[in-house]
N, C-alpha and C positions, 0 to 999 in steps of 0.2 A: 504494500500500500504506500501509497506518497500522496505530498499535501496538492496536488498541481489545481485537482476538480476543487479543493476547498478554495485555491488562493483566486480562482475564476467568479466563486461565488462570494466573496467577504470585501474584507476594507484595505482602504490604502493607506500606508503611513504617509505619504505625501501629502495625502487631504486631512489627514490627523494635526501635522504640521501646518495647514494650510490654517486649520481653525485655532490653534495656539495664537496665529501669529499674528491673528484679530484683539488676542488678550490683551492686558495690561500686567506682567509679570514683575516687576521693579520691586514690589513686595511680597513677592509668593518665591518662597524658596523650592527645591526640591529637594526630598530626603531619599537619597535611593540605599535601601534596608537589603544589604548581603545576608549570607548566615554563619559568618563567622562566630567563634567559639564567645566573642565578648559582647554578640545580641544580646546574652542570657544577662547580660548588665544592666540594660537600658531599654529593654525592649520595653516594658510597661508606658515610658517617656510618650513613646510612638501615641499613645490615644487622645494625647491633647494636643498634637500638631494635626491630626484630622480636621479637612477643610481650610485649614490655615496654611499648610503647606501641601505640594503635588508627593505623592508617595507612590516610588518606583519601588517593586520588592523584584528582585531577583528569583527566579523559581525554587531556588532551595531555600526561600526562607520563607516559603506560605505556610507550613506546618507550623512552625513555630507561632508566625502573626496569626493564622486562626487558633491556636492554643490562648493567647491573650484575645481572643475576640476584635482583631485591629486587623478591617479588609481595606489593602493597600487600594489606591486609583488605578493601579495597570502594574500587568507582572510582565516578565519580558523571560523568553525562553528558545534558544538555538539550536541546543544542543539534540542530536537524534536518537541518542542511548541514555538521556536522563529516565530516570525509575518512574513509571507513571505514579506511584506512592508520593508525590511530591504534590500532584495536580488533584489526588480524589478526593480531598476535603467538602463538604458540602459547602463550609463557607466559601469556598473561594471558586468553585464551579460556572458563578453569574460573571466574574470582573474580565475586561477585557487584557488581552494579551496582546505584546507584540510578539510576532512569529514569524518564523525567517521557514525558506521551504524544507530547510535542512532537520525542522524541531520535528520531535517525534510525531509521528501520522498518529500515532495510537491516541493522543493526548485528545483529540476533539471526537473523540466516542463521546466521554460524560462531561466535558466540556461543552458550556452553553451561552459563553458570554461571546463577546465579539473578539478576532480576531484579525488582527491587523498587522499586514502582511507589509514587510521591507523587498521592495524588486530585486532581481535575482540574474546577474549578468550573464549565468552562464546555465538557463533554462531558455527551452522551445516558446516559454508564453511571452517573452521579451518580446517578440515580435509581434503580437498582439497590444503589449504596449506602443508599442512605434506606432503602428498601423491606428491606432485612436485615439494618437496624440495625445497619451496618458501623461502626470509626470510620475518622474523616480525619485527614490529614497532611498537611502541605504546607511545605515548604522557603523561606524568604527567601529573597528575590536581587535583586541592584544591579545586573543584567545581566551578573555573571561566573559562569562555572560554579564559582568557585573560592567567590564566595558564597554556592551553594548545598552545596558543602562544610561552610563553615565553618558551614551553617546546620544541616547534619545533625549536626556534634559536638555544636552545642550540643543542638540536642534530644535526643539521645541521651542526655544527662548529663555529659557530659565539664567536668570544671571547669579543666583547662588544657589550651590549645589550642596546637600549638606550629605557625610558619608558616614552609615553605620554600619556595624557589623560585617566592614572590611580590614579584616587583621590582616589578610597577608601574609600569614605568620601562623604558630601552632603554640600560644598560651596553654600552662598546666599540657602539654601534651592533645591538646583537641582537636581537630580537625573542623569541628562545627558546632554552632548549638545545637544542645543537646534535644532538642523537637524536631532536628531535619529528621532524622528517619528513627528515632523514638528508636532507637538499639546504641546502648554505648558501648559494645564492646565494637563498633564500626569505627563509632568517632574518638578511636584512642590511637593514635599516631604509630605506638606500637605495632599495631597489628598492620601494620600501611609497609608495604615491601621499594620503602624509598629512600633517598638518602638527604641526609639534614645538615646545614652549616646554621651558623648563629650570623643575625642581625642586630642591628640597635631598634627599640620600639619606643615607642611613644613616655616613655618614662627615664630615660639613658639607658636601661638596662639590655638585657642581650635576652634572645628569644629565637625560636629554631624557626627556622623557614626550610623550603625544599628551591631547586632552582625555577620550577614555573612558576610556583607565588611570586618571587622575587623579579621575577620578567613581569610580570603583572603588577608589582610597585612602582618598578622604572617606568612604566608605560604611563600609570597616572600619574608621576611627575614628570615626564615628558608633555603632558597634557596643560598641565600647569603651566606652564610656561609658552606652548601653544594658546591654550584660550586665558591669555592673560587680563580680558576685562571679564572673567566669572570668577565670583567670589568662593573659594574653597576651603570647605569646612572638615574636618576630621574629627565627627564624634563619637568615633566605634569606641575609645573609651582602653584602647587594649592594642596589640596586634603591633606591628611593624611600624615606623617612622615613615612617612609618607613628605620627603623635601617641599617647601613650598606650601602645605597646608595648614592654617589654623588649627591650632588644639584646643576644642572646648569640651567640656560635659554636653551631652544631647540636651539636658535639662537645660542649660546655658544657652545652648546656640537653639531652643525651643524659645525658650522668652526671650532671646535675642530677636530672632528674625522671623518668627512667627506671630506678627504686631495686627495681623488682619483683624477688625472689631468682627466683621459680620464672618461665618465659614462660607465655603464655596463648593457649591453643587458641582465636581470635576464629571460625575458621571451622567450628566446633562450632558455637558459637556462634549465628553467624549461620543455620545451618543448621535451627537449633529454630522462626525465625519462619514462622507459619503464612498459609498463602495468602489473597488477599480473599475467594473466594467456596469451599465448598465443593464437593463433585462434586456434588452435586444441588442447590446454588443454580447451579454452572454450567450444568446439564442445563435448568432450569429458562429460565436468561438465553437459553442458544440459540436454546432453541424461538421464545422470544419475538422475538428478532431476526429468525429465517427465517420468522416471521408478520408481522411489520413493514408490507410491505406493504400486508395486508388490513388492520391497524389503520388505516394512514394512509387508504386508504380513507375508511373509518368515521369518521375523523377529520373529513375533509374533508367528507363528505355535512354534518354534522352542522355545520361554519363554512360551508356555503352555505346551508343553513336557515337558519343565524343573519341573515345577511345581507339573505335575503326579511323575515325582522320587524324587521330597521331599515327594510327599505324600505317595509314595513306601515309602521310609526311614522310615517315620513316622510311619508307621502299624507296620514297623519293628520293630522301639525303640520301641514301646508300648508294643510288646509281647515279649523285650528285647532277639530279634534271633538275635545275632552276632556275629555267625559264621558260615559255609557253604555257598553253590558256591551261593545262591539269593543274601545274603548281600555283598559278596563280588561282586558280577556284581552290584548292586546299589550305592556302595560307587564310584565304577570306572566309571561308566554314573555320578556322582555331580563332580567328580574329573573334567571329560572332560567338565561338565557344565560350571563349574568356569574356565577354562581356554579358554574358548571362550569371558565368557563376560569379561576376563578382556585384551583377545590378538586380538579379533575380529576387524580388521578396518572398518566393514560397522556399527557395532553398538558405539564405540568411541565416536560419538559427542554425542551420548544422554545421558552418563556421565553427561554432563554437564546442561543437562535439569531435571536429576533428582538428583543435587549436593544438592537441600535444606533437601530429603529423607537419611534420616540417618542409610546407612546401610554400609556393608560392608562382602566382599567376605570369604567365611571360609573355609577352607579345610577341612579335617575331622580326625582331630589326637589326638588319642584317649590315653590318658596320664596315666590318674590313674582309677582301673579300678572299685572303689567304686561312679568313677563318670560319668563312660561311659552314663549314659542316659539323665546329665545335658547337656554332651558335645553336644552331635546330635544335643539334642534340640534346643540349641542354633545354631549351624550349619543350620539344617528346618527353623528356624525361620530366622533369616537372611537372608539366600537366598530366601524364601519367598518375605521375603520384597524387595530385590534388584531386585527380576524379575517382580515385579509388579511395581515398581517403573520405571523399564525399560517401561514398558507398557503404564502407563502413561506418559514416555517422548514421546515415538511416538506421540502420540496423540497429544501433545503441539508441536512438532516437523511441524506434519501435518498441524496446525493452521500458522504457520509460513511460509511454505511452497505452503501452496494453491494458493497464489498471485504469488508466485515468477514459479509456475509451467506452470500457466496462463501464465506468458510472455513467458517463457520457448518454451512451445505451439507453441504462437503466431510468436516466431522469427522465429521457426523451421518450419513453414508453407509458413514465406516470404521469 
């Protein structure tokens, strides 16, 4: 299963950011709530910045905020092998999520809230974007979901970020608070088959990290210094020295920056952003996927012609005839080859399926003429490889496709 039918049917982060940036943020902080081991400090704090402040929770610390009864504004989740144990809380089944196509498919079984999808460079439905003059969005990240947090505040407009329950680091030996997965013989470092150096943390003292946490510190103090007009707060309270950021108590940097008299309905809000595709761009994508097949077809007739006028050319360079009307009609069939696969919008996306294939388009101009039969050659062989290359993206295209046709099918039936 894959998210491709969900991301066709749901929301756009682009139009999510579109309605932010109608707000007035200048007073509205965000607190984006990791689930580091030193939550278990401060979490309670988190109920009276409700409405007062935007509350990003990272997926592993919903367990915990539904254990305090504190349902963040939006949870934000990438990762494709997180534990569905993270997402089946009832409380937390309504709030909407940010979701990359990469997050677990399983998640939106008992998931019911919205869904709000970051574009995806190197999927088939990009070109459904293009084609209706969608816009894109897409989230930084240093490889932690918590970066892709911090990365939605800022695009959203947020100009103080406040940060909990990002240690970075392993206090008393923990890996997490202790309501991510409600097992502590998980969250004891011990049992973790990693290796540990010591850091400085928020206290002078020294505290064990591994080397991805610690890529993961450098990246938000890199940050820091990148978006130098957002104000940055460190209230996890615990966990690794983060260069560049303010040290407060959360209770501190709660009645500090959280001044709003009246709270703010966020899931209003959030509820105004409008879906990527309409019902008849939807109607429209379906069909075209459950005809999929018959294109690639079509596709494919059309790169094994291609392939017969390299192999024309080729007979040609070999008996080195270049010139009269056969080479000249063969160079002009590679001429129009190449400018299909490179201006064709139903073949586009699978570019990007065969982006690891190392080839590239050639025209055929013919320079010096002691060297006219290295040039073709090279021109044969290249487009050789690019049309086969194309061939084999179908194919992996299809693999991706099969499931998503299936629903396709299914929907268009009820």
């Amino acid at each position: 299963a894959n998210n491709y039918m969900d991301y066709i049917q749901q929301y756009s982060l682009a139009n999510l950011i579109k309605v932010f940036q109608s707000l007035d943020l200048e007073e509205i902080p965000a607190i984006i709530i990791a689930a580091g081991p030193s939550l278990d400090k401060n979490i309670k704090q988190l109920k009276k910045a409700k409405g007062k402040a935007f509350l990003i929770a990272v997926d592993t610390a919903l367990n915990p905020l539904a254990k305090e009864d504190i349902i963040p504004d939006i949870s934000v989740t990438v990762d494709p092998h997180k534990p569905l144990g993270l997402f089946q809380n009832e409380k937390m089944v309504n709030i909407p999520f940010i979701y990359a196509l990469t997050s677990n498919s399983k998640i939106k079984n008992f998931h019911k809230g919205m869904r709000i999808y970051q574009n995806s460079i190197d999927s088939f439905l990009n070109q459904f974007i293009r084609r209706f003059e969608k816009p894109s969005a897409f989230l930084e990240t240093g490889g932690s979901v918590a970066h892709s947090a911090f990365s939605l505040a800022q695009r959203l407009g947020f100009k103080t970020i406040i940060f909990v329950g990002q240690d970075l680091a392993y206090p008393n030996d923990k890996e997490h608070s202790e309501s991510v997965y409600n097992n502590s013989s998980r969250n004891n470092i011990h049992n973790l088959n990693k290796e540990y150096f010591e850091v400085e943390d928020i206290y002078g003292e020294k505290v064990k990290t591994e080397y991805n946490m610690n890529q993961y510190r450098l990246w938000f103090e890199q940050a820091v210094i990148v978006y130098s007009e957002i104000k940055f707060i460190d209230a996890t309270e615990g966990g690794a020295k983060k260069k560049g950021m303010e040290l407060l108590t959360l209770e501190k940097a709660i009645e500090r920056e959280c001044t709003l008299q009246e709270s703010i309905d966020f899931e209003s809000i959030i509820k105004t952003t409008e879906k990527i595709f309409t019902e008849e761009e939807q109607k429209m994508i379906l069909k075209e996927i459950i005809e999929f097949p018959k294109t690639a077809d079509n596709i494919k007739s059309k790169i094994y012609e291609g392939i017969k006028i390299y192999d024309k050319l080729e007979k040609l360079n070999q008996r080195k005839e270049y010139s009269g009307k056969e080479f000249d009609k063969v160079i002009k069939k590679v001429t129009r080859l190449n400018k299909w696969v490179s201006e064709n919008t139903d073949i586009a996306y699978l570019h990007m399926y065969a982006a690891e294939e190392d080839y590239q388009v050639r025209d055929v101009i013919l320079k010096e003429q002691n060297r006219v039969y290295e040039e073709i050659q090279l021109v044969i062989d290249s487009g050789k490889k690019m049309l086969r290359a194309l061939l084999t993206a179908i194919d992996k295209v299809m693999v991706d496709m099969n499931p998503v046709m299936e629903e396709a099918m299914q929907r268009t039936i009820e």
